[in-house]
VOBA-1610 file (N, C-alpha, C; in pm, whole numbers, padded with zeros to 5 digits, always signed):
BEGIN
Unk-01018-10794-00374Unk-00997-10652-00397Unk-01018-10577-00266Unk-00926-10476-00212Unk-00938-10375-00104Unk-00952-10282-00161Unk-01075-10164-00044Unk-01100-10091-00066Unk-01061-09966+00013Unk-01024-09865+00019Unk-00938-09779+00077Unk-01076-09753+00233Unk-01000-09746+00371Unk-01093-09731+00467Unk-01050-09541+00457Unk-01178-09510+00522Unk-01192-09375+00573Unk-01308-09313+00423Unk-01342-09415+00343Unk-01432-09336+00266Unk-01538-09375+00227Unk-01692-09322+00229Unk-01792-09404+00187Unk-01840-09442+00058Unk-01955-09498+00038Unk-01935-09561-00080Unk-02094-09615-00132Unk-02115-09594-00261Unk-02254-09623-00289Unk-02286-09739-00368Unk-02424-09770-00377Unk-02437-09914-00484Unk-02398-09887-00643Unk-02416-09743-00640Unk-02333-09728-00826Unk-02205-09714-00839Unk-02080-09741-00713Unk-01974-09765-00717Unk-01909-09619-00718Unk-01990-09563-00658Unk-01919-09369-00643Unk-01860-09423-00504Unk-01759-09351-00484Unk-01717-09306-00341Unk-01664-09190-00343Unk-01699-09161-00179Unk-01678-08967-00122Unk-01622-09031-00048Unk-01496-08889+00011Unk-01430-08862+00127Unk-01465-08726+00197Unk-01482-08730+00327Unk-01455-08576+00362Unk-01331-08534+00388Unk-01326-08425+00315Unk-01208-08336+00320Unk-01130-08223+00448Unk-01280-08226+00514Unk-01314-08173+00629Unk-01326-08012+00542Unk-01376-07929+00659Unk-01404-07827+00608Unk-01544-07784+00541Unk-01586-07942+00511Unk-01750-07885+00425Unk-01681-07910+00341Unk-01608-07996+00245Unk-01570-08022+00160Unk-01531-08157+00121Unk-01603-08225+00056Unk-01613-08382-00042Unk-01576-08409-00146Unk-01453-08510-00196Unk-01404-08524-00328Unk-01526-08650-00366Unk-01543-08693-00512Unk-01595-08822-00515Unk-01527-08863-00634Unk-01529-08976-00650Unk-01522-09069-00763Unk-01570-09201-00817Unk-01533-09277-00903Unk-01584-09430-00897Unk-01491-09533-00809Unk-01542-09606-00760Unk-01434-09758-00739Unk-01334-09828-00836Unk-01252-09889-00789Unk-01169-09965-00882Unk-01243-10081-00928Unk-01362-10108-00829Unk-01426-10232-00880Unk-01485-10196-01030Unk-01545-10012-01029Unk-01662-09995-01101Unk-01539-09954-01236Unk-01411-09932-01184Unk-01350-09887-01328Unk-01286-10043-01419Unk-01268-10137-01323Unk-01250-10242-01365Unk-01377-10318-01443Unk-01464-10276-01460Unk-01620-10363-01477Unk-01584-10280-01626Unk-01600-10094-01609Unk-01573-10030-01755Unk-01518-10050-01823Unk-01360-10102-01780Unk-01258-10114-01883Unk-01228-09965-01891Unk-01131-09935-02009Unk-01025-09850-02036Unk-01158-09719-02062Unk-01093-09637-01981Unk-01213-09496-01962Unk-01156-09395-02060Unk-01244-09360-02175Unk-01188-09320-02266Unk-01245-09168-02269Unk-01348-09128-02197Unk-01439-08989-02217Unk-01473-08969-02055Unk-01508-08876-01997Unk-01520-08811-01869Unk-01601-08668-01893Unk-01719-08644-01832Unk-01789-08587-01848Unk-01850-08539-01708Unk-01793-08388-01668Unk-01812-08391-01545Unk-01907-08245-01511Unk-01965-08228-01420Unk-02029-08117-01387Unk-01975-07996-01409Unk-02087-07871-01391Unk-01995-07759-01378Unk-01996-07721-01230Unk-01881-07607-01199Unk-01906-07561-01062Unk-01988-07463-01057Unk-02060-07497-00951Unk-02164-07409-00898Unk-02295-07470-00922Unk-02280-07592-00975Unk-02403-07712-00999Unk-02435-07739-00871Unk-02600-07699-00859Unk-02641-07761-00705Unk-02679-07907-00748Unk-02634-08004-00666Unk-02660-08146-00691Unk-02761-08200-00568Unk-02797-08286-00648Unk-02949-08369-00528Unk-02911-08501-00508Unk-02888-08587-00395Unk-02812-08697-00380Unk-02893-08773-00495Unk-02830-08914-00547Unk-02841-08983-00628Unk-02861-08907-00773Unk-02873-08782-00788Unk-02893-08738-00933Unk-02755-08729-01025Unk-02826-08765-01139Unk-02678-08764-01244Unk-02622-08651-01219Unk-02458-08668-01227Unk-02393-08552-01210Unk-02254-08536-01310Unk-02301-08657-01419Unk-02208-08650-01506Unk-02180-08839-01591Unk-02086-08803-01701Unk-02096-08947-01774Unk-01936-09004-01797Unk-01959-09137-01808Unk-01826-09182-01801Unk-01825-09263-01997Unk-01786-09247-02030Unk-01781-09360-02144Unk-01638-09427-02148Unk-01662-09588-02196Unk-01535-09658-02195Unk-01544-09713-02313Unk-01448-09779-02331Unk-01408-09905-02476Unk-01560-10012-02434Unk-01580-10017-02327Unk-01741-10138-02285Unk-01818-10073-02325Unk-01843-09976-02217Unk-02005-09908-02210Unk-01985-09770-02188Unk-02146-09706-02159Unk-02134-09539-02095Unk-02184-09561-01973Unk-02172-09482-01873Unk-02207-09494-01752Unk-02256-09358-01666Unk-02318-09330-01643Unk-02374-09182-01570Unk-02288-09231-01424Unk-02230-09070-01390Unk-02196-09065-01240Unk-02268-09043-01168Unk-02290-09059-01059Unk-02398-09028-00963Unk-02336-08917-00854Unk-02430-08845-00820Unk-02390-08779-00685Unk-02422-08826-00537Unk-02311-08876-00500Unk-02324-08967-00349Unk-02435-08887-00241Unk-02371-08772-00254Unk-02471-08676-00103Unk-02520-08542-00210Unk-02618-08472-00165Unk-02638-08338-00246Unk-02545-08213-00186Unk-02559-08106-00281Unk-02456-08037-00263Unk-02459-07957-00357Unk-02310-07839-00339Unk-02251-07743-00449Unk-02117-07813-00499Unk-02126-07839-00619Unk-02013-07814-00706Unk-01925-07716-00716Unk-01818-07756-00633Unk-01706-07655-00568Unk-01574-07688-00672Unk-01596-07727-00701Unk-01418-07806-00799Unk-01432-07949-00907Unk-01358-07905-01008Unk-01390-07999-01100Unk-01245-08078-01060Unk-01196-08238-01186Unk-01031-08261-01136Unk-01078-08225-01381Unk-01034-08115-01388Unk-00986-08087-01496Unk-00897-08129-01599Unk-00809-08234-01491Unk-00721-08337-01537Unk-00742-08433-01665Unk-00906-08423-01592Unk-00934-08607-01707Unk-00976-08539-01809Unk-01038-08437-01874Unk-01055-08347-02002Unk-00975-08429-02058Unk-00816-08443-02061Unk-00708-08492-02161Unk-00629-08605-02086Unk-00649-08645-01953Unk-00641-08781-01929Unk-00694-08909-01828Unk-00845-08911-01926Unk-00946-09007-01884Unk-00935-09135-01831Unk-00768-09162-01892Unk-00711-09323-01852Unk-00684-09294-01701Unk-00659-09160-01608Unk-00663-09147-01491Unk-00760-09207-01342Unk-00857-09207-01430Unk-00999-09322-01369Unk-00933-09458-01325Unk-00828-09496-01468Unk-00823-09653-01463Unk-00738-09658-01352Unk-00610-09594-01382Unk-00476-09619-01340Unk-00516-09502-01160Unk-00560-09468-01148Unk-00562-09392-00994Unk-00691-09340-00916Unk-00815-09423-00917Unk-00928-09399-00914Unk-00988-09292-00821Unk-00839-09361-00663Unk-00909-09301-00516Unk-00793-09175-00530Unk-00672-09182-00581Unk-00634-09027-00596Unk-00611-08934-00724Unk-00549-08955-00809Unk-00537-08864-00940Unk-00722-08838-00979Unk-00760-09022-01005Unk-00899-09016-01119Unk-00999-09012-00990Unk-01011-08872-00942Unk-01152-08817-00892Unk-01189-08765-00968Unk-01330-08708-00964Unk-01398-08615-01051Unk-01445-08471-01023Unk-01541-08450-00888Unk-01570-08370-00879Unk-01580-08334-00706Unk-01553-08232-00637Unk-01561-08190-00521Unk-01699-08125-00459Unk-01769-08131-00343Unk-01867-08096-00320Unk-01835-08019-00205Unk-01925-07885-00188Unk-01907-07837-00096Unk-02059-07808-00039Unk-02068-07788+00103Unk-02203-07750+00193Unk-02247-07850+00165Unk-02201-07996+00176Unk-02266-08133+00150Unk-02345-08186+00274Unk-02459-08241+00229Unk-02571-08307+00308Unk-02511-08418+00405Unk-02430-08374+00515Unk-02403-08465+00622Unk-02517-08598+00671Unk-02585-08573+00691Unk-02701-08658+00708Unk-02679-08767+00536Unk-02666-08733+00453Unk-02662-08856+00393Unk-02552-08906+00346Unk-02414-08821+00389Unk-02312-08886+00398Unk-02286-09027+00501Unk-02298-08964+00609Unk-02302-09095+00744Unk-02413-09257+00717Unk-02539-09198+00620Unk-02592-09310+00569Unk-02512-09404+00478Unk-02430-09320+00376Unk-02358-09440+00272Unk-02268-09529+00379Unk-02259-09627+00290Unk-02201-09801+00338Unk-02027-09711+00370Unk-01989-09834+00477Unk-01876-09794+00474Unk-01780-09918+00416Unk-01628-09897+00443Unk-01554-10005+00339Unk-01592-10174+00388Unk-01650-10191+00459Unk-01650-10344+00508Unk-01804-10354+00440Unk-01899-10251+00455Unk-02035-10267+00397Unk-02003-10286+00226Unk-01932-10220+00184Unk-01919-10174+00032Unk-01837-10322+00005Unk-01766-10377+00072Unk-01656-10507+00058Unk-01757-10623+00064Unk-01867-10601+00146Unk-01944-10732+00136Unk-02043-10703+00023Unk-02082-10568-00037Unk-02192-10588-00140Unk-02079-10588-00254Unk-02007-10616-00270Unk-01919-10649-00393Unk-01922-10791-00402Unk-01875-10832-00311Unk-01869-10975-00278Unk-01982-11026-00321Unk-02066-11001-00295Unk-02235-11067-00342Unk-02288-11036-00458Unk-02248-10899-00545Unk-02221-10889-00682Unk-02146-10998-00758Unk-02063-11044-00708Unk-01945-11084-00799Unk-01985-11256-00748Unk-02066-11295-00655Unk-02069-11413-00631Unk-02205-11536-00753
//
């Protein structure tokens, strides 16, 4: 499995991009939507939610399991993707573009540059799955 370069990436299978600007999309991995199976519910913040890195920032439920999202870096909740309200299968089928979730803005640079990048995130998969 490849993982898209230019974006970081955490051990609960979130990944952020910067958007530049002070502005961060995130979502799950294809690894982490493939583990869920078919994503049937999406449960996402509101805007204007101040978020604290690693704190829940929302829930995923599938045909498997439920899963809390995490927030990669802390931040403001600048933008929801409103999309998945009515199509959650968007997670499955387009993880790194349609099935994002939520956008961050005035995000904690300092703990962006800490998350793994795609060769770090490619080898702790690898050792998951081994």
């Amino acid at each position: 499995m490849k993982f898209p370069e230019g974006l970081k990436y955490t051990r609960e299978h979130e990944w952020i991009r910067d958007d530049g600007g002070d502005t961060y999309t995130v979502g799950i991995t294809e690894h982490a939507s493939e583990q869920l199976g078919d994503i049937t519910y999406v449960e996402l913040p509101e805007v204007g939610m101040q978020l604290d890195q690693a704190q829940p920032a929302g829930a995923l439920e599938s045909v498997k399991a439920a899963s809390d999202i995490y927030a990669p870096i802390g931040g403001e909740v600048s933008e929801i993707n409103e999309e998945l309200e009515s199509r959650p299968e968007l997670v499955n089928q387009s993880p790194y573009d349609e099935g994002w979730f939520f956008k961050i803005s005035d995000g904690n640079l300092r703990e962006f540059d800490e998350l793994m990048d795609t060769k770090e995130y490619s080898r702790f998969v690898e050792e998951l799955d081994a």
